[in-house]
C-alpha positions in Angstrom: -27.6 30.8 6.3 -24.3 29.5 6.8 -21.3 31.6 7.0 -19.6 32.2 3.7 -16.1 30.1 4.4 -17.4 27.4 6.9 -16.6 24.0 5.2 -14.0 25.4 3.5 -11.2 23.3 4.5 -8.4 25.3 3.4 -9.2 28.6 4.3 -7.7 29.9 7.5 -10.2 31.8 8.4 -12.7 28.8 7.9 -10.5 26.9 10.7 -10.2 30.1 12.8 -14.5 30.8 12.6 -15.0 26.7 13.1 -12.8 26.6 16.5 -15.0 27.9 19.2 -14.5 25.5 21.9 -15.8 27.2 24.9 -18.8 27.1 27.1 -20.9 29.3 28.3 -23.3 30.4 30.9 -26.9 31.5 30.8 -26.9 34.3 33.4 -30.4 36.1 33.4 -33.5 35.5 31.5 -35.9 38.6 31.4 -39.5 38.8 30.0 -41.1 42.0 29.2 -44.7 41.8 30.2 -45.8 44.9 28.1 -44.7 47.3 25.9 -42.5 49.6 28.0 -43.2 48.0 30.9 -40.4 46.9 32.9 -38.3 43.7 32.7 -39.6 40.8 35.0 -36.6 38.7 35.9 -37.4 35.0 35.9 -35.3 31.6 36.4 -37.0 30.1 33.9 -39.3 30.5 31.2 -40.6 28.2 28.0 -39.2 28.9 24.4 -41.8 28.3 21.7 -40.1 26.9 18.8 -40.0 29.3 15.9 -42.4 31.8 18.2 -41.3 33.6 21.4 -40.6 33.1 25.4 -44.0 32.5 27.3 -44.7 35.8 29.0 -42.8 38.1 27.2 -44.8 40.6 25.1 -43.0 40.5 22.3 -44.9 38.3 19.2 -42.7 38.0 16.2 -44.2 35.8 13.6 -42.8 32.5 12.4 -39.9 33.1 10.7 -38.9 35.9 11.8 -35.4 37.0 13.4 -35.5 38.3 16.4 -37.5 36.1 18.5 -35.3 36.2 21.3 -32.7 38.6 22.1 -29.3 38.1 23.8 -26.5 40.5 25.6 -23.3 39.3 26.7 -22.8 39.5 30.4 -18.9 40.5 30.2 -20.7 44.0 28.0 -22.8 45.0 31.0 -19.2 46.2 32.6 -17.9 47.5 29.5 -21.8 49.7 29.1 -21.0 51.2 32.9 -17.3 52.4 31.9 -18.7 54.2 29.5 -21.2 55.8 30.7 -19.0 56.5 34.2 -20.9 54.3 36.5 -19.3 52.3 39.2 -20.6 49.0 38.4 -21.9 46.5 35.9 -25.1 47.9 34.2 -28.4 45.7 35.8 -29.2 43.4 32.9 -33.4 44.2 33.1 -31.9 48.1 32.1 -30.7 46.8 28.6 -34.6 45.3 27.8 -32.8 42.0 26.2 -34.0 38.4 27.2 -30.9 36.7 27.6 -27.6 37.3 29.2 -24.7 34.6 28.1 -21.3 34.5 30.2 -18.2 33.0 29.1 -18.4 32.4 25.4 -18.4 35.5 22.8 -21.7 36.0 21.3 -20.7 37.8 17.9 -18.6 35.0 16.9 -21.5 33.3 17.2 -23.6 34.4 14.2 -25.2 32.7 11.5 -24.8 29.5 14.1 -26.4 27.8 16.1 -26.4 27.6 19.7 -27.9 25.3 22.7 -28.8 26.1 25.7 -29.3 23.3 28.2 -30.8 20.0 27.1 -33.5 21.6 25.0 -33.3 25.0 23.3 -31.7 25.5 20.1 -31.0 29.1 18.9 -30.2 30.5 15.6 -28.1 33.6 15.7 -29.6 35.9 13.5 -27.8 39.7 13.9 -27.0 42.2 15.9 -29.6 43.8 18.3 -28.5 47.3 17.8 -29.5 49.7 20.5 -32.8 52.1 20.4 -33.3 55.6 21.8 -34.5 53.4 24.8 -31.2 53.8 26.2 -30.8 57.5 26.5 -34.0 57.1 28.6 -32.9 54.1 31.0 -29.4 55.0 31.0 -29.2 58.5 30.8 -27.4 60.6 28.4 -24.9 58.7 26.4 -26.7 55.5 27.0 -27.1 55.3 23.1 -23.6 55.5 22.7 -22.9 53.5 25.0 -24.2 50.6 23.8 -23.3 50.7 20.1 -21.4 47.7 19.7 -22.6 45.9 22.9 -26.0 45.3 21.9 -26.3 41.7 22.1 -27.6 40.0 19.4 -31.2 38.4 18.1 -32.1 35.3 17.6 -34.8 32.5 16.2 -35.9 29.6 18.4 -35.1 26.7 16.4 -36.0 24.2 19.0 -38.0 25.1 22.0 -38.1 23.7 25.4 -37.0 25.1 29.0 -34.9 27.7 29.3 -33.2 27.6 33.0 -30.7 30.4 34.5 -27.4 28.6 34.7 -28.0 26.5 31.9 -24.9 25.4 29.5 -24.3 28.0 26.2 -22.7 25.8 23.4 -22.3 26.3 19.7 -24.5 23.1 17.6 -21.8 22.1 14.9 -23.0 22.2 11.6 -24.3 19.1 10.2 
């Protein structure tokens, strides 16, 4: 679904949401081999289109929104001030697949994204935090993460995903 003003020529807001120039990273890919398990860290991994990543446990049906899930790197810094810590929060800790530098992921939804020469992503909505947290994180961990989530996804177009592969928005057509 397309945003609401996109296309609309004379809105300022459409011009503000369609100017997005920047590129981003991807960081970190991690798979969750079972549920609960921990995250396996991998450089790369295949994204089945409209499915899931190879070796994560995770099986959404066709369709369905969250497919993938993303964080933004520059929120792993952000998670750890709040919760005290001295450093940037480990990115297998947070249980998402995908950490993006560089480009601002919640401006990115109800887009599309690329990611290298291949993927295509669909920015679906936000990946709100689970009780999860308190465990990994400790106390507060919830908390923590409200608002620095990440988001989910739908694989529009599979292929290889690589770590340090370009992040850019796919303008509409």
């Amino acid at each position: 679904m397309p945003f609401p003003f996109f296309g609309d020529d004379k809105s300022t807001i459409a011009r503000l949401l369609g100017t997005l120039p920047q590129q981003g990273r991807l960081e970190w890919i991690g798979l969750r081999p079972a549920r609960r398990e921990a995250m396996q860290s991998v450089l790369t991994v295949e994204a089945e289109t409209d499915r899931h990543l190879h070796g994560d446990h995770a099986r959404p049906k066709p369709g369905g929104k969250r497919q993938v899930t993303l964080v933004q790197q520059e929120h792993l810094a952000a998670v750890a001030g709040f919760l005290g810590l001295p450093a940037p929060v480990a990115p297998e800790r947070l249980r998402r697949n995908l950490v993006v530098s560089g480009i601002n992921l919640l401006a990115l939804k109800n887009r599309k994204i690329r990611i290298g020469a291949e993927v295509v992503l669909e920015i679906t909505g936000e990946c709100h935090p689970c009780s999860r947290m308190e465990e990994e994180l400790g106390p507060g961990g919830y908390n923590a993460m409200r608002g620095h989530g990440g988001l989910t996804a739908r694989i529009v177009q599979g292929g290889t995903l690589k770590a340090g592969d370009v992040v850019q928005v796919v303008l509409p057509e």
